[in-house]
C-alpha atoms as a printed R data frame, in Angstrom:
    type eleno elety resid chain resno       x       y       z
1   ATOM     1    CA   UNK     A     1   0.000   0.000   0.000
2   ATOM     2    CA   UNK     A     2   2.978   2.390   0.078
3   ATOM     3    CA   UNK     A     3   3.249   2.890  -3.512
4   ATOM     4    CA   UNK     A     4  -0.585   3.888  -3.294
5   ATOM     5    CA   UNK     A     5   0.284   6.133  -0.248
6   ATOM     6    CA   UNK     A     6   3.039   8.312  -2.383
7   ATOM     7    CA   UNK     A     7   0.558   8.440  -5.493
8   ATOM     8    CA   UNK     A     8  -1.981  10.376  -3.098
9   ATOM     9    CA   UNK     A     9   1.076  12.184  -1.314
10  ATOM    10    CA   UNK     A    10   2.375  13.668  -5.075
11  ATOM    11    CA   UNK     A    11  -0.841  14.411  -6.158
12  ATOM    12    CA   UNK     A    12  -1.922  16.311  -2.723
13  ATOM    13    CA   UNK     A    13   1.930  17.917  -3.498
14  ATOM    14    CA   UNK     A    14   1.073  18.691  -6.917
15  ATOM    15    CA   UNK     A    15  -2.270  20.704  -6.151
16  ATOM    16    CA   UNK     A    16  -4.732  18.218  -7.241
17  ATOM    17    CA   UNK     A    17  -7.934  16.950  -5.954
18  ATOM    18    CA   UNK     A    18  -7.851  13.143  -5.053
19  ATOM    19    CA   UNK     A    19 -11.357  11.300  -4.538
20  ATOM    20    CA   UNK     A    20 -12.085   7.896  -3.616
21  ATOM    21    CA   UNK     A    21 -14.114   6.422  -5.482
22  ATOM    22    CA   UNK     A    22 -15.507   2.798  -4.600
23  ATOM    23    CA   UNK     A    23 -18.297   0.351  -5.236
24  ATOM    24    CA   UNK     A    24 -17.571  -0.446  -1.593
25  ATOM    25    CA   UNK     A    25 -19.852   1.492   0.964
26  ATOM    26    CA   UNK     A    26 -18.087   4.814   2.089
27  ATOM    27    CA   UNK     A    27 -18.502   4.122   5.348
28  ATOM    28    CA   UNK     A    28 -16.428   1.191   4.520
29  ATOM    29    CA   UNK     A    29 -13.745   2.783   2.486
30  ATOM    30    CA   UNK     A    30 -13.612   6.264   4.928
31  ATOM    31    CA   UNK     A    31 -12.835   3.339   7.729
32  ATOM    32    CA   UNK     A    32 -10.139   1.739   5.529
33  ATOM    33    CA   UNK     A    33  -8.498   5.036   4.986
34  ATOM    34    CA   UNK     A    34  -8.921   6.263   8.906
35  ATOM    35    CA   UNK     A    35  -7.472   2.901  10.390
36  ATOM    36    CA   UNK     A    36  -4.429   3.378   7.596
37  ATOM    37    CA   UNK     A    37  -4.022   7.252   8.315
38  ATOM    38    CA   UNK     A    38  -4.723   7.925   4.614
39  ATOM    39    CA   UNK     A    39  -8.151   9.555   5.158
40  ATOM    40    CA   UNK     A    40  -6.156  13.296   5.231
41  ATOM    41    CA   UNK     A    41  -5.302  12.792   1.518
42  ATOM    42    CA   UNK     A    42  -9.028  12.976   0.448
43  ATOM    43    CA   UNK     A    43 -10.432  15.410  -0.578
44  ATOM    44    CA   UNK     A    44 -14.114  13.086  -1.105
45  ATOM    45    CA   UNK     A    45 -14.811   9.100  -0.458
46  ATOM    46    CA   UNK     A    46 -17.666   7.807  -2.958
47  ATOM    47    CA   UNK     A    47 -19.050   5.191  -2.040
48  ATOM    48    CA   UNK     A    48 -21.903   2.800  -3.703
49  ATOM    49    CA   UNK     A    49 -25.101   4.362  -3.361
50  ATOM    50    CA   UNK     A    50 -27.041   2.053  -0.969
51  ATOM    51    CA   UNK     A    51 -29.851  -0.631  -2.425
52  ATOM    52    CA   UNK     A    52 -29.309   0.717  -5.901
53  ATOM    53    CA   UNK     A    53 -26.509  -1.977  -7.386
54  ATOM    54    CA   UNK     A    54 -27.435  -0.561 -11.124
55  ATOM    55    CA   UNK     A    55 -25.263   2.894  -9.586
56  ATOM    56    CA   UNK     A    56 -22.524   0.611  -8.745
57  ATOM    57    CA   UNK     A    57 -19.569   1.041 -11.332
58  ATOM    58    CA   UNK     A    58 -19.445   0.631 -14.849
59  ATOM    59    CA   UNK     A    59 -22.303   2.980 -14.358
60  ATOM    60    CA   UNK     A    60 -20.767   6.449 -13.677
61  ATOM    61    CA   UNK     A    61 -23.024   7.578 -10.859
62  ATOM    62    CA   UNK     A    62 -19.927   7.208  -8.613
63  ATOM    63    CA   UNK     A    63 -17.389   9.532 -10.841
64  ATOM    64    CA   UNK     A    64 -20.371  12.249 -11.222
65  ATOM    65    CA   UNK     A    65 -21.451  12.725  -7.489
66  ATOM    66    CA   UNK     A    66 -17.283  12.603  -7.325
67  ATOM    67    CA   UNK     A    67 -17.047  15.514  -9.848
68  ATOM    68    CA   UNK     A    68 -19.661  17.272  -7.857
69  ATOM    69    CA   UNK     A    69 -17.841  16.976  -4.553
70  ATOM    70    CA   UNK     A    70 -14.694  18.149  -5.941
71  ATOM    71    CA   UNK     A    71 -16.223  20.985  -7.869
72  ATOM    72    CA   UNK     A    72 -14.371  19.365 -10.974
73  ATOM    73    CA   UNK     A    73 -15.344  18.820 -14.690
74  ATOM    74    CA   UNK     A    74 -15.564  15.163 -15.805
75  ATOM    75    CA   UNK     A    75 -13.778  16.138 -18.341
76  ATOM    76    CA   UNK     A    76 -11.038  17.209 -16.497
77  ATOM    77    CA   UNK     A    77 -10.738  14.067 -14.090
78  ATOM    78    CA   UNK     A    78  -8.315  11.046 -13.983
79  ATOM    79    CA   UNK     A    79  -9.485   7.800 -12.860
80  ATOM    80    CA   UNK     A    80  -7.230   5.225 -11.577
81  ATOM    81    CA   UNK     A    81  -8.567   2.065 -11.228
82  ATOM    82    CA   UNK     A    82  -7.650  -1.585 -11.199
83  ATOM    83    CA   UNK     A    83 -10.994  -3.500 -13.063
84  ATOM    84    CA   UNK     A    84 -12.221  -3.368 -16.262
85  ATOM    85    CA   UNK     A    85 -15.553  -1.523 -15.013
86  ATOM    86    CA   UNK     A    86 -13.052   1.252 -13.192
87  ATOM    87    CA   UNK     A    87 -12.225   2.270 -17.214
88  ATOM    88    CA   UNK     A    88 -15.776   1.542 -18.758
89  ATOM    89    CA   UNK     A    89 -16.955   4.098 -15.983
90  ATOM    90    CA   UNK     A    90 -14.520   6.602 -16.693
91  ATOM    91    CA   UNK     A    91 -14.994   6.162 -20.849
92  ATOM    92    CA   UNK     A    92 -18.647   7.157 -20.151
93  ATOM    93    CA   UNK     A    93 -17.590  10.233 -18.505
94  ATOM    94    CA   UNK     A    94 -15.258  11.849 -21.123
95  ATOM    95    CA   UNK     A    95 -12.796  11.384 -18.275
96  ATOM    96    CA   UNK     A    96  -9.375   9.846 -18.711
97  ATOM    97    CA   UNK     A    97  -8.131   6.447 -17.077
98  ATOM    98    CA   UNK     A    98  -5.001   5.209 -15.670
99  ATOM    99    CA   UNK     A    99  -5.413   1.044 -15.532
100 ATOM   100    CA   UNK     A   100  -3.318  -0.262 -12.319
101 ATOM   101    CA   UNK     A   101  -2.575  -3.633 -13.537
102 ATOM   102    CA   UNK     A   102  -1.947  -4.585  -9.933
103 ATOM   103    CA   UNK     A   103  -1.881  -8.344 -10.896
104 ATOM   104    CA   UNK     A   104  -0.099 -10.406 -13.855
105 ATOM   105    CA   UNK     A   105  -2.071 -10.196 -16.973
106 ATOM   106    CA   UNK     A   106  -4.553  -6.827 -16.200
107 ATOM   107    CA   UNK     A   107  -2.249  -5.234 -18.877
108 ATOM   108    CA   UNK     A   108  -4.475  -6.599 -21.655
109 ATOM   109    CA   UNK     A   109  -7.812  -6.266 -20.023
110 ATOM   110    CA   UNK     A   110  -7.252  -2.702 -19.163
111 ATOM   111    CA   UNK     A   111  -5.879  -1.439 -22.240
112 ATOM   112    CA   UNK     A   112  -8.555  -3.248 -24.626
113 ATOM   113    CA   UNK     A   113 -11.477  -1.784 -21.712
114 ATOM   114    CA   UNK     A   114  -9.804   1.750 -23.338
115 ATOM   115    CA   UNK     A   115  -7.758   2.473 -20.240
116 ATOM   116    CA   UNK     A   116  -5.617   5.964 -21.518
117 ATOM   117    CA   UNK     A   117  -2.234   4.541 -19.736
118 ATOM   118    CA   UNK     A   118  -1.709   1.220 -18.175
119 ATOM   119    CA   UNK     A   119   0.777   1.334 -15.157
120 ATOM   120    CA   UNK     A   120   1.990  -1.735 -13.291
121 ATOM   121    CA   UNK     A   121   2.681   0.106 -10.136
122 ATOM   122    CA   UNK     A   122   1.293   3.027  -8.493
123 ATOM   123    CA   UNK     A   123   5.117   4.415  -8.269
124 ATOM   124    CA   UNK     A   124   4.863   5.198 -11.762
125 ATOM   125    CA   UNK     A   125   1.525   7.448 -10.938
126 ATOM   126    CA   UNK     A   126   3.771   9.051  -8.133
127 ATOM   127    CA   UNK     A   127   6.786   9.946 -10.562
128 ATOM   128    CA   UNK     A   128   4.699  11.394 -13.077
129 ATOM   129    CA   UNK     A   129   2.915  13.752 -10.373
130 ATOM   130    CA   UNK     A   130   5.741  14.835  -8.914
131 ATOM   131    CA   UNK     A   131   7.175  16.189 -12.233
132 ATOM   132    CA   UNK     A   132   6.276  19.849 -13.123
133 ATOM   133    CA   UNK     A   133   3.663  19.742 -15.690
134 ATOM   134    CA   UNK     A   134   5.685  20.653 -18.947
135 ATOM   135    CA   UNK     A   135   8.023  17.756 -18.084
136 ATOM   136    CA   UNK     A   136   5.346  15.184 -17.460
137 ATOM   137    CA   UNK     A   137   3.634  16.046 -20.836
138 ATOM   138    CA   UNK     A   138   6.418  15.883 -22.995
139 ATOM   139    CA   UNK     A   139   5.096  19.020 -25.000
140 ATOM   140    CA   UNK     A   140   1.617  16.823 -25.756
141 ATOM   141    CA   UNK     A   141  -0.353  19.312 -23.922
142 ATOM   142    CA   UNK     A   142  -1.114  22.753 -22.951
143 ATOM   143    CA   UNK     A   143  -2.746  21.988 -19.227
144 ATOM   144    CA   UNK     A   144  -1.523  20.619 -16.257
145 ATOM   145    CA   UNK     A   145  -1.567  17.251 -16.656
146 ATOM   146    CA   UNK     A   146  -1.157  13.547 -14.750
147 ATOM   147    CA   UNK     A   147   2.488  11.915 -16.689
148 ATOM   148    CA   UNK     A   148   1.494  11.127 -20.086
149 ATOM   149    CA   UNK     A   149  -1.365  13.899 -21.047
150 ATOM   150    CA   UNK     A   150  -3.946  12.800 -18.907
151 ATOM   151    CA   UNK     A   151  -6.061  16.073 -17.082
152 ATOM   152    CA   UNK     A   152  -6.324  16.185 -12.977
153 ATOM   153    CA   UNK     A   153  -7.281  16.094 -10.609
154 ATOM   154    CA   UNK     A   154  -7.546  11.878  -9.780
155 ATOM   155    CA   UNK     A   155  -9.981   9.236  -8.884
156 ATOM   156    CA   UNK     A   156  -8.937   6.354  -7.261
157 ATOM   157    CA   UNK     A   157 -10.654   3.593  -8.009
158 ATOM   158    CA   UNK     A   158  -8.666   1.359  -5.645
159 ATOM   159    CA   UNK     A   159  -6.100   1.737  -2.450
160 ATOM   160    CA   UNK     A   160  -3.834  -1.071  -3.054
């Protein structure tokens, strides 16, 4: 979970907004974060909305009640996320996607779900927010960005 911890340090660093955003309960997830002092780093925790499983993600209902709570464009939000439905939910947005293949083989699922970037550690997230915006986008963008192009602030579709 360290790697995940210096992801939300750079971005909080950086200036962005970071969400949690979880088909868990956010009771459940705000309880995760307390007990592993990472609930500071948030600036929201979306949760499922109760009794309505159709909300649950790849629906976006999650990543717009997120938007709302960060007073953020979808269009200008990164979700990173290690399932398939974490990058369908964020293609339905407009948004942009960072696939955390945190396991072997998630490369190929992500990328063909239409994740923007596919990382295999949450390090890589970390490096590219800690580099000044020009640097991280190479010249391939005229906004601050997340590494390779991608708008902030994040989602984080998992804490692993």
């Amino acid at each position: 979970m360290c790697r995940a911890v210096a992801a939300f340090e750079a971005a909080r660093a950086s200036g962005r907004k970071v969400a949690t955003v979880s088909n868990n309960s956010a009771v459940c997830v705000q309880t995760f974060l307390l007990l592993h002092g990472l609930l500071y780093s948030m600036d929201a925790v979306v949760g499922r909305a109760p009794y309505q499983p159709e909300a649950m993600k790849p629906s976006p209902d999650s990543l717009l009640r997120a938007s709302s709570e960060l007073a953020v464009l979808l269009r200008d939000c990164t979700l990173i996320g290690d399932s398939v439905t974490d990058v369908e939910a964020a293609k339905v947005t407009d948004g942009r996607s960072v696939g955390f293949a945190n396991k072997a083989g998630k490369e190929r699922a992500l990328a063909t779900a239409g994740a923007d970037v596919v990382v295999t550690t949450m390090l890589a997230v970390a490096d590219a927010l800690r580099l000044p915006w020009e640097q991280a986008c190479r010249g391939r963008c005229s906004a601050p960005t997340l590494g390779t192009g991608l708008p902030w602030p994040i989602w984080s579709g998992t804490v692993k």
